[in-house]
DSSP file (Angstrom, degrees, kcal/mol; ACC not computed):
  #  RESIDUE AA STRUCTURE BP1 BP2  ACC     N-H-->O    O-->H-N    N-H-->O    O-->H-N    TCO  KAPPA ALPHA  PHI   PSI    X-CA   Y-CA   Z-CA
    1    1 A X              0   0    0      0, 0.0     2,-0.3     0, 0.0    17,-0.3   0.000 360.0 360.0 360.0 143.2    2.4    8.3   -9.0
    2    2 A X  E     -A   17   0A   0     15,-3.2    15,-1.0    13,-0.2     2,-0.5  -0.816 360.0-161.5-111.0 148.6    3.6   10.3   -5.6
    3    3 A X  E     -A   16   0A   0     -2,-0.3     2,-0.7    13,-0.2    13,-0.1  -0.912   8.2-174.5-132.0 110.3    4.6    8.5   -2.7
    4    4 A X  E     -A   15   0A   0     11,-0.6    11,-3.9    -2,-0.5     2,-0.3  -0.914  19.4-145.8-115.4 133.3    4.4   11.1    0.2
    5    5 A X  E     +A   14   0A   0     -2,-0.7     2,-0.3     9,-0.2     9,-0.2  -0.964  23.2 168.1-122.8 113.1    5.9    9.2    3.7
    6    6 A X  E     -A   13   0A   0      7,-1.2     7,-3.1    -2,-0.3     2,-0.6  -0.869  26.8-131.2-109.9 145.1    4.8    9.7    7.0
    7    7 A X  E     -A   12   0A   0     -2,-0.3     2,-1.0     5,-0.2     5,-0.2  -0.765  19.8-179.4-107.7 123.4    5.4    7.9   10.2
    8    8 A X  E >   -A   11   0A   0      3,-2.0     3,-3.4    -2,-0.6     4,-0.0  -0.682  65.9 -38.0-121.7  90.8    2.7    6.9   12.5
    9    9 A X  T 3  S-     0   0    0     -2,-1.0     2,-1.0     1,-0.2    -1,-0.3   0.905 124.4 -49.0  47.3  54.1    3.4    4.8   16.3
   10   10 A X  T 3  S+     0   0    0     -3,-0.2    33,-0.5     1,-0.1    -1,-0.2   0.177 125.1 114.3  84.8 -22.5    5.9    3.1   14.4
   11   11 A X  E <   -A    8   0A   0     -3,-3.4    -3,-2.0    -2,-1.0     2,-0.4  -0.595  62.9-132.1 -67.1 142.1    3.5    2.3   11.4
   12   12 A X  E     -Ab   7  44A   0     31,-2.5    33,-1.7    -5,-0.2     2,-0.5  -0.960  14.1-157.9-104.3 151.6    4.5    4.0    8.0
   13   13 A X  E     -Ab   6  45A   0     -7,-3.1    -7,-1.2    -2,-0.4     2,-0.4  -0.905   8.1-168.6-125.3 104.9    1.9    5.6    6.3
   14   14 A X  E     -Ab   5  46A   0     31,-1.7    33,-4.8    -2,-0.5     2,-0.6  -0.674   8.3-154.1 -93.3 148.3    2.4    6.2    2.4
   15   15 A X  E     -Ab   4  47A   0    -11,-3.9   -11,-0.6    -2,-0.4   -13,-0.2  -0.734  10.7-161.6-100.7  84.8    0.2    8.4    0.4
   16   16 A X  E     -A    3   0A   0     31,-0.9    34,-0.5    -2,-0.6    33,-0.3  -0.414  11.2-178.3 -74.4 176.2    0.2    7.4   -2.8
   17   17 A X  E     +A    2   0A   0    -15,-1.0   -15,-3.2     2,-0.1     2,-0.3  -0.836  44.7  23.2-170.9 119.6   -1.1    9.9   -5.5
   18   18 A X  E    S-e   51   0B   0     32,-0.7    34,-2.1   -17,-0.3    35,-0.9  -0.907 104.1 -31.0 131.2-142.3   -1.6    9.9   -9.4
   19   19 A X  E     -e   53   0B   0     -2,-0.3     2,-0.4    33,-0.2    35,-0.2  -0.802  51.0-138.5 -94.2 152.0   -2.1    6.4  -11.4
   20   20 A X  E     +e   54   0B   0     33,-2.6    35,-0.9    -2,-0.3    38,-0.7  -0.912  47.3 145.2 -79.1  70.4   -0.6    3.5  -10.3
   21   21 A X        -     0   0    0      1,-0.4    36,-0.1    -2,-0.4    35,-0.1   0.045  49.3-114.9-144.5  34.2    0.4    2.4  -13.2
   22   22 A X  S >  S+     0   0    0      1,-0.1     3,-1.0    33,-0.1     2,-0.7  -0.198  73.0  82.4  64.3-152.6    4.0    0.4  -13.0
   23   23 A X  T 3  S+     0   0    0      1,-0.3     4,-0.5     2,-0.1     3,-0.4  -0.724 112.2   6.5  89.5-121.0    7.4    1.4  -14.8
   24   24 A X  T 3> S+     0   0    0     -2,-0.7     4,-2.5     1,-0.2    -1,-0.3   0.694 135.4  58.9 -88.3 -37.0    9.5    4.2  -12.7
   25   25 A X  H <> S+     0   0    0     -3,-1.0     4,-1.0     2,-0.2    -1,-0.2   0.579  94.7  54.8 -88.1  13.9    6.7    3.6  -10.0
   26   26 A X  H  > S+     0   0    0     -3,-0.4     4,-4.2     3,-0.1    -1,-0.2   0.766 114.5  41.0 -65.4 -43.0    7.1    0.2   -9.4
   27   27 A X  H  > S+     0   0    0     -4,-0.5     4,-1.4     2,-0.2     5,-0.3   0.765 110.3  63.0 -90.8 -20.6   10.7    0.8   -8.6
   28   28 A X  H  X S+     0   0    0     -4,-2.5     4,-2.1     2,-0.2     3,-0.2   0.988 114.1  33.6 -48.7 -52.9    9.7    4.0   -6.7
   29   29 A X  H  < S+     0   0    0     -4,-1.0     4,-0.3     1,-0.2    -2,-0.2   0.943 112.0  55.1 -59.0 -56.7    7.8    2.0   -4.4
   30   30 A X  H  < S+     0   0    0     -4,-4.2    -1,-0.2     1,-0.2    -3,-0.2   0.532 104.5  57.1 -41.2 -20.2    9.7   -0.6   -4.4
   31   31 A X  H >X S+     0   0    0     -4,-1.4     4,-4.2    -3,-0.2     3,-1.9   0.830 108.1  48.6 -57.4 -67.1   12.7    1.8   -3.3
   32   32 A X  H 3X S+     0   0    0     -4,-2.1     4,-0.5    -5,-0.3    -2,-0.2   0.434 108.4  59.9 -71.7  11.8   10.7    3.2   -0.1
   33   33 A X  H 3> S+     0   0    0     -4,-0.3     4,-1.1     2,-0.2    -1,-0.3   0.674 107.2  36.7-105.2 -35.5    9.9   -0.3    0.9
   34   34 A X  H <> S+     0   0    0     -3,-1.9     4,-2.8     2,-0.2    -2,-0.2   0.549 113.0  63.8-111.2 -15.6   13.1   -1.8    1.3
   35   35 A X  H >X S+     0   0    0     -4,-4.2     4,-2.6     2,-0.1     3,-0.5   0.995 109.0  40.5 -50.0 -62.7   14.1    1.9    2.8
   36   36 A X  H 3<>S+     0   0    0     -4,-0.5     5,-2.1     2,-0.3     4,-0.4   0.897 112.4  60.0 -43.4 -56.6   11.4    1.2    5.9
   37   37 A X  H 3<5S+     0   0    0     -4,-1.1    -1,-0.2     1,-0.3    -2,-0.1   0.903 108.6  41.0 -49.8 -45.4   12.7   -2.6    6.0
   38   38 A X  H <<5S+     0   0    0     -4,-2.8    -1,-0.3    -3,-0.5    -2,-0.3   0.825 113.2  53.5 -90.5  -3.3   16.3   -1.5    6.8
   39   39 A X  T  <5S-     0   0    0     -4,-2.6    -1,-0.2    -3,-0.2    -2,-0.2   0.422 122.7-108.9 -72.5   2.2   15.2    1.4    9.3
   40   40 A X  T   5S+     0   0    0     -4,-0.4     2,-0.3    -5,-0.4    -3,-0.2   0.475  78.4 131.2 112.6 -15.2   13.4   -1.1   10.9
   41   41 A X      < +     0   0    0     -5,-2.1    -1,-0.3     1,-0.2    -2,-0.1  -0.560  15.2 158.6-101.8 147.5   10.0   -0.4   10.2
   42   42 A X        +     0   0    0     -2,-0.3    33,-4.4     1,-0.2     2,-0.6   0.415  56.7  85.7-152.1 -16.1    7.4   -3.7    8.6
   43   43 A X  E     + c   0  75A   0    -33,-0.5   -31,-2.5    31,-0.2     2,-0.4  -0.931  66.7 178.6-112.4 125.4    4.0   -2.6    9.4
   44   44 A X  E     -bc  12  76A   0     31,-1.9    33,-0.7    -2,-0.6   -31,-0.2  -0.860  25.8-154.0-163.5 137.4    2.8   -0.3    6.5
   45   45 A X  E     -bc  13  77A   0    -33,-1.7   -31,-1.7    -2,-0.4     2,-0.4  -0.179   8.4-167.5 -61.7 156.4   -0.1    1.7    5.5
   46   46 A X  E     -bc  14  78A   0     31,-1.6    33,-2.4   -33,-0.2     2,-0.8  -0.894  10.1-162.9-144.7 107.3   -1.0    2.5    1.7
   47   47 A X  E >   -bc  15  79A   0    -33,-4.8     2,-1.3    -2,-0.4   -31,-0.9  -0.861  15.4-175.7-111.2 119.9   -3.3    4.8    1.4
   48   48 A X  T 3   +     0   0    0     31,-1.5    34,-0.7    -2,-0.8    37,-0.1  -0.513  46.1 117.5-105.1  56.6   -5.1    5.2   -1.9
   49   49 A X  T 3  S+     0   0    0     -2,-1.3    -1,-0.2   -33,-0.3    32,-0.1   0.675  88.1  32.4 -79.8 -16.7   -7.3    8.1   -1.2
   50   50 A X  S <  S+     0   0    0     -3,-0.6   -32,-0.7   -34,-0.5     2,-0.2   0.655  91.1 114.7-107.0  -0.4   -5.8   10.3   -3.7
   51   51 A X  E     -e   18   0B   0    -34,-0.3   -32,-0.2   -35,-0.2    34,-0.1  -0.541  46.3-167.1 -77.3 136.7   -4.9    7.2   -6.4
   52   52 A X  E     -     0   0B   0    -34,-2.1     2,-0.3     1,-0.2   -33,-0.2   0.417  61.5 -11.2-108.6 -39.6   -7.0    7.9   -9.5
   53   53 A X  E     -e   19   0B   0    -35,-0.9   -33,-2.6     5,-0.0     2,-0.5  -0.967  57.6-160.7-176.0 154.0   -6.8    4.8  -11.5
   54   54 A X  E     -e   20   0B   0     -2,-0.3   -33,-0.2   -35,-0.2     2,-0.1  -0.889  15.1-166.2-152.3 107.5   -4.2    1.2  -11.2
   55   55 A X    >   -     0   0    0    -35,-0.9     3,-0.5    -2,-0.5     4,-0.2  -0.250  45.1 -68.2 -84.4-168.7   -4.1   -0.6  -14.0
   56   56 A X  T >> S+     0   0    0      1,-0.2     4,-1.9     2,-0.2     3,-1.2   0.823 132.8  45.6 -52.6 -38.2   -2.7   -4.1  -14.1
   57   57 A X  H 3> S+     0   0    0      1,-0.2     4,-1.2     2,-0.2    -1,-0.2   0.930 104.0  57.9 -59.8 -44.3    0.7   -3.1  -13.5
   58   58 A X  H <4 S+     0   0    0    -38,-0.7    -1,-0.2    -3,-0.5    -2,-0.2   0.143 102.2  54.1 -65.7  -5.5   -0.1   -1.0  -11.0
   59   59 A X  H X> S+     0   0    0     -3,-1.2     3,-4.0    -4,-0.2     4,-1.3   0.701 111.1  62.2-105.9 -70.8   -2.0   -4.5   -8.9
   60   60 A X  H 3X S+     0   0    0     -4,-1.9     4,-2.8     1,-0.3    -2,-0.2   0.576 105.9  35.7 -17.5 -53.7    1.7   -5.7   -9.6
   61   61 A X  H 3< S+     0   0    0     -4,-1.2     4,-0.4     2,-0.2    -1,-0.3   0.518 113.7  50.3 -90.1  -4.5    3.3   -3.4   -7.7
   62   62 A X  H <> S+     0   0    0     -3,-4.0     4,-1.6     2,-0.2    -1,-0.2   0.630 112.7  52.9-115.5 -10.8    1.2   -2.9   -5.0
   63   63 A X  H  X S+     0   0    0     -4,-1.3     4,-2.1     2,-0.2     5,-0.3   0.801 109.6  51.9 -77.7 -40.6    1.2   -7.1   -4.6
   64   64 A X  H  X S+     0   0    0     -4,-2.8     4,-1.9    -5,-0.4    -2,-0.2   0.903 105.2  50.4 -57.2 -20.6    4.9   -7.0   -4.6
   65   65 A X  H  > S+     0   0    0     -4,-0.4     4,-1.9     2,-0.2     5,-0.2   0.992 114.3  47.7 -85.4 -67.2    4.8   -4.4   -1.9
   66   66 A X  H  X S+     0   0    0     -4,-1.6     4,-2.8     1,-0.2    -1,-0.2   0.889 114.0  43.8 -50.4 -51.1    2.4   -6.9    0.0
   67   67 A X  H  X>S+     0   0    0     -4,-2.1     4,-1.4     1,-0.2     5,-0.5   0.987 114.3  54.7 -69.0 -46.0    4.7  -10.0   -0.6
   68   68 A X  H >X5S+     0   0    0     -4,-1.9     4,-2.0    -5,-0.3     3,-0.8   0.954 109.3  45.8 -39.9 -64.4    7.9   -7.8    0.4
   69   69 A X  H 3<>S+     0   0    0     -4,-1.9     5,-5.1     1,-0.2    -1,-0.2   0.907 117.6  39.7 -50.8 -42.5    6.6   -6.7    3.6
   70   70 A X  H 3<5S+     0   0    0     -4,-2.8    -1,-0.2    -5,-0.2    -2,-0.2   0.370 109.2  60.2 -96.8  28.2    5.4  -10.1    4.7
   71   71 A X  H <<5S+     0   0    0     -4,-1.4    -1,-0.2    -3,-0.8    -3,-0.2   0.532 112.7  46.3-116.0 -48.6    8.8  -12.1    3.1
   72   72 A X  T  <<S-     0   0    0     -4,-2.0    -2,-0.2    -5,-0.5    -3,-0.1   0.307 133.4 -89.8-111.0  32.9   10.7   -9.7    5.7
   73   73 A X  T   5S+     0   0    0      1,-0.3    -3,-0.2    -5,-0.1    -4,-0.1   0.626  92.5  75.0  99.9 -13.2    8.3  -10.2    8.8
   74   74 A X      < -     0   0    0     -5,-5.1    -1,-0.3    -6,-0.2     2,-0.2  -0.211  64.1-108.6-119.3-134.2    5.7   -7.6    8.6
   75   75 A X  E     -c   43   0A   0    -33,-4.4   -31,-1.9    -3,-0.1     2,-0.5  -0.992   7.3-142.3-161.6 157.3    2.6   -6.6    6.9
   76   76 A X  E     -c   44   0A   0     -2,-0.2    23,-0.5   -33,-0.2     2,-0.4  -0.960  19.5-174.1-132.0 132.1    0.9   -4.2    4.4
   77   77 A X  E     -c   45   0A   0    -33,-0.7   -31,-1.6    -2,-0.5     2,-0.3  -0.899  19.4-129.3-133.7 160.7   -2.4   -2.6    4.4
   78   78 A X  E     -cd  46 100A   0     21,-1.6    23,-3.3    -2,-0.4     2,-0.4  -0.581  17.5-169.5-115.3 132.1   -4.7   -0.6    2.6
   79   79 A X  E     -cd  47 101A   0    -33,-2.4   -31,-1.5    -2,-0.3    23,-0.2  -0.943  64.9  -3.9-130.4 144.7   -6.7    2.7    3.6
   80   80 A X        -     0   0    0     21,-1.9     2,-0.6    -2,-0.4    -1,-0.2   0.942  66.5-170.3  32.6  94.6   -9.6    4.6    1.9
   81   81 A X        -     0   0    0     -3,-0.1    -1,-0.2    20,-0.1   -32,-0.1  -0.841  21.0-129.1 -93.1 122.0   -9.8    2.6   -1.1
   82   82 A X     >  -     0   0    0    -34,-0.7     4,-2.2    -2,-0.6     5,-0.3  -0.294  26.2-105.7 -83.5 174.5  -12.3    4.7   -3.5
   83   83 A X  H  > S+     0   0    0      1,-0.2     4,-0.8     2,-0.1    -1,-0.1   0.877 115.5  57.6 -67.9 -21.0  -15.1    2.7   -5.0
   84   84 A X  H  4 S+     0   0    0      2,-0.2     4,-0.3     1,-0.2    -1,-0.2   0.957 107.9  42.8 -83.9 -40.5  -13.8    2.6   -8.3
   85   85 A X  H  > S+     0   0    0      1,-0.2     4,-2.1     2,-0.2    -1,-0.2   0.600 114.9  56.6 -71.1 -17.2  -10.3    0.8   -7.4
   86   86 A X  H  X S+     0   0    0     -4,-2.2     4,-2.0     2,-0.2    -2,-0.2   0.736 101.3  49.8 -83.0 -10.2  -12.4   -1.4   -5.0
   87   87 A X  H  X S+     0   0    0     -4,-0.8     4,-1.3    -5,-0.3    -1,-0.2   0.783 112.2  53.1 -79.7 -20.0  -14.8   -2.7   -7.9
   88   88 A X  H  > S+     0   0    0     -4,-0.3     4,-1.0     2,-0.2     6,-0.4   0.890 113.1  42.4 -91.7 -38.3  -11.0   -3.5   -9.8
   89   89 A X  H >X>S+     0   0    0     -4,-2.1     3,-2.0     1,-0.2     5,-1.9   0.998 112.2  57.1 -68.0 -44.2   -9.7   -5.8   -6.3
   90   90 A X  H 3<5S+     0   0    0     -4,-2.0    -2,-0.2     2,-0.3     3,-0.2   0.719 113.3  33.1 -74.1 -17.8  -13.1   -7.4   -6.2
   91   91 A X  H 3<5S+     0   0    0     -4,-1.3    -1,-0.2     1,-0.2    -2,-0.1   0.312 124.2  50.4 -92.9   7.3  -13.1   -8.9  -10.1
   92   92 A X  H <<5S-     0   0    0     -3,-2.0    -2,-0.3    -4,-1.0    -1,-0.2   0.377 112.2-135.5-106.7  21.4   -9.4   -9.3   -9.5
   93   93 A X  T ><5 +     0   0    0     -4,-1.0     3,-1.1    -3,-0.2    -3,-0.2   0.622  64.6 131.0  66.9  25.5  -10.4  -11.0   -6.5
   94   94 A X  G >>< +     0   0    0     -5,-1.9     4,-1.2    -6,-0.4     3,-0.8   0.883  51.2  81.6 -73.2 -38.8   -7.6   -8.9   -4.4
   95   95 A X  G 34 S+     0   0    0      1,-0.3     2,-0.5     2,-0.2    -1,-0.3   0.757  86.0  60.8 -51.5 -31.3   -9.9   -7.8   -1.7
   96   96 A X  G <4 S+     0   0    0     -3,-1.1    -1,-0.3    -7,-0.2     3,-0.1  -0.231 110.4  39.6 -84.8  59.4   -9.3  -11.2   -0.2
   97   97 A X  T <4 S+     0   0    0     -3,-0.8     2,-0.2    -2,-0.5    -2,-0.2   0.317 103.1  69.2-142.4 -74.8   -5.7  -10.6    0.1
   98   98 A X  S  < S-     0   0    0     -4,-1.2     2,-0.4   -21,-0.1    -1,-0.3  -0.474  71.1-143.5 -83.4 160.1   -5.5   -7.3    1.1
   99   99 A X        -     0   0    0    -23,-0.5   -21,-1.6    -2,-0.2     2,-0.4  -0.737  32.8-175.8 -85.4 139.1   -6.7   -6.2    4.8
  100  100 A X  E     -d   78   0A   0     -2,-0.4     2,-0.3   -23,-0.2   -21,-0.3  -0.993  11.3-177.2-131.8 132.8   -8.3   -2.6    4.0
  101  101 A X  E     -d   79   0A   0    -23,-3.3   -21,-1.9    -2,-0.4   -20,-0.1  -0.967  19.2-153.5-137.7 162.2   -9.8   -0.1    6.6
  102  102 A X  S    S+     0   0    0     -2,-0.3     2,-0.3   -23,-0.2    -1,-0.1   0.391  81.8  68.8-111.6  -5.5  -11.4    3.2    6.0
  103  103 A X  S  > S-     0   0    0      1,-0.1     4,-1.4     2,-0.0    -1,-0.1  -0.991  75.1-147.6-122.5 128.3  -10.6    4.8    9.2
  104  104 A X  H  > S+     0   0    0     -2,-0.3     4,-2.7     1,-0.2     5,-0.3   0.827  94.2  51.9 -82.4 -29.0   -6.7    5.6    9.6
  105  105 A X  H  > S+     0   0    0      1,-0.2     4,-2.3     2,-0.2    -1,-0.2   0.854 105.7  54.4 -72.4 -25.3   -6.5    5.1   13.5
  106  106 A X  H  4 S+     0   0    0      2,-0.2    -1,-0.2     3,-0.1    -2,-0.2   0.955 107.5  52.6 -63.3 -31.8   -8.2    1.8   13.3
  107  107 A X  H >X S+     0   0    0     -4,-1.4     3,-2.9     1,-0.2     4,-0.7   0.983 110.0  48.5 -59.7 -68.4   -5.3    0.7   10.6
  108  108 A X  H >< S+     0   0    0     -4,-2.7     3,-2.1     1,-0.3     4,-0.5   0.969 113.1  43.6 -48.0 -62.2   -2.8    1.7   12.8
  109  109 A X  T 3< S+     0   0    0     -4,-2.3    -1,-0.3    -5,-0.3    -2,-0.2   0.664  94.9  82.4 -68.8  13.8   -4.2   -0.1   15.9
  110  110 A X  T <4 S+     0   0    0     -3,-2.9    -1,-0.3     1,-0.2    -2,-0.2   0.833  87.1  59.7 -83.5 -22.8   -4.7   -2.8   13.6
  111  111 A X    <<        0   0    0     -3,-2.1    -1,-0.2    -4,-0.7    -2,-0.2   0.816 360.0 360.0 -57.5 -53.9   -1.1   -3.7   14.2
  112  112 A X              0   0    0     -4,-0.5    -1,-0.3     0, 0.0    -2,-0.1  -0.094 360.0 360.0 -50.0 360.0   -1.0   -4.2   17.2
């Protein structure tokens, strides 16, 4: 997995890329997470247009990400989710967890 990091009105917006699939990208993420926390920053995007496949590890990490954010005061949410990783939150029943939007300006104002 790649984590390419942009900042957006105060939102960060990662781009994840590859599988999702735990190990050395759990602790990647988990790295850039707690970066954003001490610069200040709590509202962040994850966008999994370009994520290919998340196995079970790969829900792990991206529910730690979720628990992290909102444990320090913020919040994480999910953009362009393909159909095939949304069919895997709806029988793990994740879709009611995470907030998801398909349009990136809506996400951001979703903050707000």
């Amino acid at each position: 997995m790649k984590i390419k990091e942009r900042k957006r009105d105060g939102v960060a917006v990662l781009e994840l890329s590859g599988k999702i699939m735990g190990g050395e990208d759990s602790a990647a993420f988990e790295s850039t997470l707690k970066t954003l926390i001490h610069e200040g920053i709590l509202n962040v995007i994850v966008s999994l247009e370009r994520v290919t496949w998340v196995n079970s590890s790969g829900l792990g990490i991206l529910i730690s990400g979720y628990s992290t954010m909102k444990n320090n005061g913020g919040e994480l949410k999910l953009l362009k989710v393909s159909n095939r990783i949304e069919s895997i939150f709806m029988v793990s029943k994740l879709h009611t967890v995470f907030e998801s939007f398909d349009d990136e300006d809506e996400a951001v104002r979703s903050f707000s």
